[in-house]
C-alpha positions, -999 to 999 in steps of 0.1 A, spaced: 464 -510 240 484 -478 245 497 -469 280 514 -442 293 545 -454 311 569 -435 338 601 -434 323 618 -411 345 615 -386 377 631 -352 390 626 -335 421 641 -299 429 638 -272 461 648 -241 474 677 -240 490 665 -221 517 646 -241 546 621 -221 563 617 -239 598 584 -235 620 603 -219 644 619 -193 616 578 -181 616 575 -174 649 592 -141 646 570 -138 615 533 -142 631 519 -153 664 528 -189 662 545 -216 673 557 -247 661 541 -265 686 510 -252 671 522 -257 635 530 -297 645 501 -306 661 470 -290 630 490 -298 601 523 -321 607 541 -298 588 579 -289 606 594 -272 580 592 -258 536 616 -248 512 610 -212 502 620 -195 466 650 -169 469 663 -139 447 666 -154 411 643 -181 418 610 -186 400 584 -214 390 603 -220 354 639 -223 372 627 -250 396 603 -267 369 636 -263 348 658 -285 373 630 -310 378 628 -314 345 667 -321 332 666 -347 365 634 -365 348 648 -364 314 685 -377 326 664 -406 345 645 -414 314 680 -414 292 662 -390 269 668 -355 259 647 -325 255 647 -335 214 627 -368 221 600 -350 239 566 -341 219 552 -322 247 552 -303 280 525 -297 306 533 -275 337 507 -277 362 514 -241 383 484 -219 403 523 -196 405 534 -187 369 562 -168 359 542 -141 345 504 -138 334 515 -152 299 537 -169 278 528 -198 299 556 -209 320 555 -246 301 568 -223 274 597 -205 293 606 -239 305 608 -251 270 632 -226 260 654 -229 289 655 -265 280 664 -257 245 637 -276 230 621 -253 198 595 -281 185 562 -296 199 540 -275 221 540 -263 260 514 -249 279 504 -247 310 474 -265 331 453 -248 363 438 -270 391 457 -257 417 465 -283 441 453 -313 417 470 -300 390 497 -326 386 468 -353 387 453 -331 358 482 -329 341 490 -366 343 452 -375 328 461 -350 298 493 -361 291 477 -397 290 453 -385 269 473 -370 243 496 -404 244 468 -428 242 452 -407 210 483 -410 193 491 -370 193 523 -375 211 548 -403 220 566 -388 250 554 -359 272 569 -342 302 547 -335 332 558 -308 355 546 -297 387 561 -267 398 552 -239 425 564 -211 439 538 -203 466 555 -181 485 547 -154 462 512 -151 470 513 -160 506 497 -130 535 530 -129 554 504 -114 582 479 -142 578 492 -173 604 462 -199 591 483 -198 557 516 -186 558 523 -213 577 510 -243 553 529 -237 519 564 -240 505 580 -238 469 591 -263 448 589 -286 413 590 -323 402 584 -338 374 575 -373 351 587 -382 320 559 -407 303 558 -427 271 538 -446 249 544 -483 254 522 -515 242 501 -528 270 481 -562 271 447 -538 286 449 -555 319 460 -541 354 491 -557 350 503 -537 323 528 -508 335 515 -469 332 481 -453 335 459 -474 344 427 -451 353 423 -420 360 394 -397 371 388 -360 377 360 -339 392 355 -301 401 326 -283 417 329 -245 418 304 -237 441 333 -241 467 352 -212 449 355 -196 480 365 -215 507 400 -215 489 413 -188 462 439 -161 456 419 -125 459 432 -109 430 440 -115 393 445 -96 361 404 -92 351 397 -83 387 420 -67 408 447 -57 382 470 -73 413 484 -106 418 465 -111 452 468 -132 481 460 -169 488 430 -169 511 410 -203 526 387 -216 552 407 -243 566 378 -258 585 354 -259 555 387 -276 531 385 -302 557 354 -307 559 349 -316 518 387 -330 516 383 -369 526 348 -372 513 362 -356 478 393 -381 479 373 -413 488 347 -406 457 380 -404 429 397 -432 446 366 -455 447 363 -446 414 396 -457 403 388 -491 422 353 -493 406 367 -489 370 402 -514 376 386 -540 400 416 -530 423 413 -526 462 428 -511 489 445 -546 499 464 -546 462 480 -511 467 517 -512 472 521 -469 473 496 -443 483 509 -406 470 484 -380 481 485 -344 479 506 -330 508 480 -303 524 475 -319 560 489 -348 576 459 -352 593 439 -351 558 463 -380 547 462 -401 576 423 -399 575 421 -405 540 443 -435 541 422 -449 573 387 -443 552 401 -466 528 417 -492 546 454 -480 532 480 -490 556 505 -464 572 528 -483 563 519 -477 522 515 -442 528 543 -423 513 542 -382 532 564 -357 529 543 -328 542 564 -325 572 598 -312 552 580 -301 525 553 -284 530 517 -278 507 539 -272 477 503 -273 457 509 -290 420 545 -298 428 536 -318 459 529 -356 443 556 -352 420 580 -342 446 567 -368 469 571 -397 441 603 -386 432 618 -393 471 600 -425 472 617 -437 444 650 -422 444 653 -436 480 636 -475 461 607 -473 481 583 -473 446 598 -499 424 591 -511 389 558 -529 388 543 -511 419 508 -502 423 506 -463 430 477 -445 438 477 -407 436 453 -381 446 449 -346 451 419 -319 461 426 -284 455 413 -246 450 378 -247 432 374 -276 443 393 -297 420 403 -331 431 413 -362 412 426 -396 412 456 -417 391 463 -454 393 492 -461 378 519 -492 376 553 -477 381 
């Protein structure tokens, strides 16, 4: 059968480091504050000339340079963004022309913080269908844009940043062995709409808005909504816990993470986090966070990764793949 391999993987970030104690002359905070609810220390935050295309831009030349490929053996891109460079042409499509690239198609994809698990399952859907061969996946963000400066339960959780996948078709016996995609599954429920959700938007508010959420309520859903996808993914593979060599969640909360991974019996020790130095970079946070672990040979070829997310909606979702 037809899987969707990783090929290659690129990571880029802001220059600028925003550090907890940078906010505290921001908002009533402090980092002790910061540390101790979310395990976040520091984010990279977008500066003048800096947008969601320019970062998903860099991630991408670094994924396609891993791969050995250029931008003239790729059928498709998919940017997962909730931040896009502007209402449309879709920012997939500005990214494709920065790339150069003036065949195939682009467009953009919208589950917020479990986009790039979104985008992932589409992109192996198109491969597996036959509609395209290769087909970068970007996650890309620049949150900082639609941050309340004013409002300390938020400002004080996001960053900006992209990464990105390059995946291919390759032949694949149909067991768990094989390398790629191995399962993947997505939910959404939006009777949670809002408990997390940017207040403005072109058919309401004419204005780009500002990112609002009940922190206790996200909680609350988070590790119950992980644990269904991820038993899910077990259920449909015959995989466990025990047989998982990388868990990449969504970066939102370390103590989300750490309480997802003990619900399932995941080791700390498997659990790959980021959140402290990046930062809830939304759609650009698993891609980011894959990209370290492999650059620095944590993930290796023939690894077991498990991803997740749970976003704004809700959305949440679940890839198994063999790196």
């Amino acid at each position: 059968m037809i899987r969707s391999v990783v090929r290659g993987f690129g990571a880029h970030l802001p220059d600028r480091i925003m550090k907890n104690s940078d906010l505290e002359g921001v908002v009533e905070t402090s980092d002790e504050w910061i540390v101790q609810r979310t395990g976040i220390r520091q984010r990279h935050i977008a500066g003048e000339g800096e947008t969601t295309a320019s970062l998903g831009e860099m991630a991408a030349r670094q994924a396609l340079e891993r791969a050995n490929m250029t931008p003239a053996d790729i059928d498709l891109i998919i940017c997962a963004t909730s931040t896009p460079d502007n209402t449309f042409p879709a920012t997939a499509v500005n990214i494709q022309n920065r790339l150069g690239m003036h065949h195939g198609a682009a467009f953009d994809l919208q589950a917020v913080c479990s986009g790039f698990i979104f985008a992932v399952t589409t992109a192996d859907s198109y491969i597996k269908s036959g509609l395209a061969k290769r087909v970068l996946v970007i996650g890309a963000e620049t949150f900082s844009r639609i941050l309340d400066w004013n409002d300390r339960t938020t400002c004080v959780l996001f960053g900006d940043g992209a990464g990105a996948i390059v995946l291919e078709a390759a032949e694949g016996e149909g067991t768990t062995a094989d390398r790629g995609v191995l399962t993947a599954h997505l939910r959404s429920d939006g009777a949670h709409r809002d408990k997390l959700y940017v207040d403005g938007g072109p058919s309401t508010t004419g204005t780009v808005g500002h990112l609002r959420m009940q922190g206790r309520e996200v909680f609350k859903h988070a590790v119950g909504m992980i644990t269904d996808v991820i038993e899910a993914a077990y259920a449909a593979t015959g995989i466990g816990s025990e047989d998982i060599d990388w868990f990449v969640p969504h970066q939102a909360n370390r103590r989300i993470i750490d309480a997802s991974a003990r619900k399932l019996g995941i080791d700390d020790s498997k659990v790959v986090v980021t959140v402290d130095h990046h930062g809830n970079t939304s759609a650009a946070s698993i891609p980011l966070a894959l990209a370290e672990a492999a650059s620095d040979g944590r993930i290796k070829q023939g690894d077991l990764v498990l991803l997740e997310a749970m976003g704004g909606g809700f959305t949440w979702g679940s890839v198994l793949l063999r790196w």
